[in-house]
DRENGURO-321844 format. One record per residue (C-alpha): residue in one letter; x, z, y. Coordinates in steps of 0.5 Angstrom, whole numbers, plus 500, padded with zeros to 3 digits. Layout:
! DRENGURO-321844
AXZY...
! end
This chain:
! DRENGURO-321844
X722649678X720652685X726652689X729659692X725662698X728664705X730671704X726673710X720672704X723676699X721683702X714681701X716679693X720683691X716689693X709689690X711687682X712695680X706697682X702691677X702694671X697700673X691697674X690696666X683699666X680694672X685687670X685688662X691689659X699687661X704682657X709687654X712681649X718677650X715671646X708672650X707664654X707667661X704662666X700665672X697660676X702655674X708660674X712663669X715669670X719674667X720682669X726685667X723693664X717695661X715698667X716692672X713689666X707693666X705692674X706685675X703684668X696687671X697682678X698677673X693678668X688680673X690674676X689669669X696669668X701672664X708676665X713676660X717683659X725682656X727689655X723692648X720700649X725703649X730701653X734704658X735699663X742702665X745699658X740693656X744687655X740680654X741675648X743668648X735666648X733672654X738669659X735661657X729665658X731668665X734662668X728657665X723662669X720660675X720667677X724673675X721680677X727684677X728692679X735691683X739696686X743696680X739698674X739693670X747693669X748688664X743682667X747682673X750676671X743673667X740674674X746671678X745665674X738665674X738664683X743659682X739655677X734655682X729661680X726665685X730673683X725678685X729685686X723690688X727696689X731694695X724692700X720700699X724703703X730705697X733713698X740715697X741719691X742726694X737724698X731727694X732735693X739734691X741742692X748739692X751736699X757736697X756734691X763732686X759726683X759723689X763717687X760715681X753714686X757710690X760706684X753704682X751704690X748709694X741707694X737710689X733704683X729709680X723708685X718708680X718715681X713715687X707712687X706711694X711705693X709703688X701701691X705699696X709694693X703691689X699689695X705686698X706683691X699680691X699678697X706674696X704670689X698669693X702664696X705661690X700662684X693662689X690667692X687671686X694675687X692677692X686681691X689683684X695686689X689690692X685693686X692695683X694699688X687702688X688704682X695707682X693711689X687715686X693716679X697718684X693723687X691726679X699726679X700730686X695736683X699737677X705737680X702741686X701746680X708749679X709755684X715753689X719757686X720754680X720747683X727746680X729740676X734739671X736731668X740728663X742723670X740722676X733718676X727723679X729723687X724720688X719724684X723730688X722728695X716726694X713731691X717738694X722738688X730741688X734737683X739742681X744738677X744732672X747733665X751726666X753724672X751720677X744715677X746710671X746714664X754711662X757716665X760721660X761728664X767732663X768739660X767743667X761738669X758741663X760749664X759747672X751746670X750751665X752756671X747753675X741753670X743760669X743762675X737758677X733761672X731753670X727753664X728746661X733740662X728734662X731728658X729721656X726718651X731712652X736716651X739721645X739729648X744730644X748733650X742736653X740739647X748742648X747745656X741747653X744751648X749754652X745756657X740761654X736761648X729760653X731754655X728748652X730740653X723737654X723729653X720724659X718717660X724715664X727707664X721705659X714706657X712709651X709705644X702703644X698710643X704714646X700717652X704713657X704706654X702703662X706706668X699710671X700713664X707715663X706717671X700722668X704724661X711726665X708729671X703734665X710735662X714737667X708742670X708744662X715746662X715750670X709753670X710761669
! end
């Protein structure tokens, strides 16, 4: 078991896993299975969510090695609790590629435990220059829901959503492992975020093509800041209230954001595939019969086959979905 690292090395860890599973056309395929051997150049790592699982699978493939992913398709990391088994296999890894920032709620003991035993936790979120919540085209300054942000951190997690960073957080990643896994890390980090970067631009044309006027996001929770700040969107208000799926919104909430989407004129309310759309599907229906609830790829990929089943892809399929859904 390797030791744990001085802190002042963990920006160059932490960083760069989410941005691995992209390179699926150059390094082969990512391990996306919780009972997949992952030894990477004589390490065993274990990423928390499909989408890390993804990313840091492609360095580690590309490099001979292996990732093990513990949430199954179709999680949402808010609300994931681990198994008996999943916490042995946390604090048995030598490292653990986690998003931070407060996501994975339910891991947040299993995680604790696992840096006390001696495994290096990588939190990738907090080492790309994180926003706040708010800070990402919110329209509300004054936002009512300001102390659930707070509650789970003011610092947003869903980092996945600009894939600048995620190219960044792949070099530094490569260039990280390099130092402990040998230096094929390193140059995997780099293919990585190649790929990645020329993904990202497909993805700013396609979001480039919706007119400014209609760049205006309605979520079931507060997950695409980064994609707003990145891409010149406004986010006009969230179904459920700050950036975790567990809060519950009250009556007026709800009356609060059905106005907003009226007066907005929003056409669609985006929701995630992790999560039931029952109360999207409600704001929807209150609000107008041309207001439709269209599905995203949010905390977790898509099965295989699903159009969004490694990160560039589900990048790709949410950006082509969005755009579908505000063009005029």
């Amino acid at each position: 078991m390797i030791g744990c690292m001085p802190r002042a090395r963990l920006p160059l860890i932490l960083s760069g896993l989410s941005a691995a599973a992209l390179a699926l056309a150059a390094c082969g395929g990512s391990s996306d299975s919780a009972d997949t051997d992952s030894t990477a150049g004589g390490l065993s790592i274990v990423a928390t969510t499909t989408i890390l699982g993804s990313v840091a699978g492609e360095i580690a493939t590309c490099a001979g090695g292996s990732v093990t992913t513990l949430m199954p398709i179709g999680a949402d990391p808010h609300d994931f609790t681990p198994s008996s088994a999943q916490v042995a296999e946390i604090v048995g890894a030598d490292v653990v590629i986690a998003n931070g920032l407060g996501l994975e709620e339910g891991l947040a003991d299993a995680l604790s435990s696992a840096a006390a035993d001696g495994a290096e936790v990588i939190e990738v979120a907090g080492v790309v220059d994180p926003i706040e919540f708010g800070a990402g085209g919110h329209s509300h300054e004054d936002d009512d829901h300001a102390d659930e942000g707070e509650e789970h951190g003011s610092l947003d997690p869903h980092i996945w959503f600009d894939m600048n960073r995620m190219a960044d957080a792949a070099v530094i990643i490569g260039d990280d492992l390099a130092e402990l896994g040998g230096p094929a890390y390193a140059k995997c980090g780099q293919q990585v975020a190649t790929q990645i970067r020329a993904a990202e631009s497909e993805v700013a044309e396609l979001l480039a093509s919706v007119p400014a006027d209609r760049r205006i996001l309605v979520t079931d929770h507060e997950a695409l800041g980064y994609l707003a700040d990145a891409y010149g969107y406004e986010v006009a208000g969230v179904v459920i209230p700050g950036g975790s799926t567990l809060a519950e919104p009250s009556s007026a909430e709800l009356r609060e954001l059905v106005e907003t989407i009226q007066a907005e004129g929003v056409p669609a309310i985006f929701a995630n595939t992790a999560d039931p759309t029952a109360l999207a599907d409600a704001v929807a229906a209150e609000a107008g019969e041309n207001v439709e609830v269209v599905v995203l790829y949010v905390g977790s990929l898509g099965e295989a086959g699903s159009g969004a089943d490694t990160y560039i892809s589900m990048m790709l399929t949410d950006a082509r979905l969005i755009a579908d859904a505000l063009r005029d």
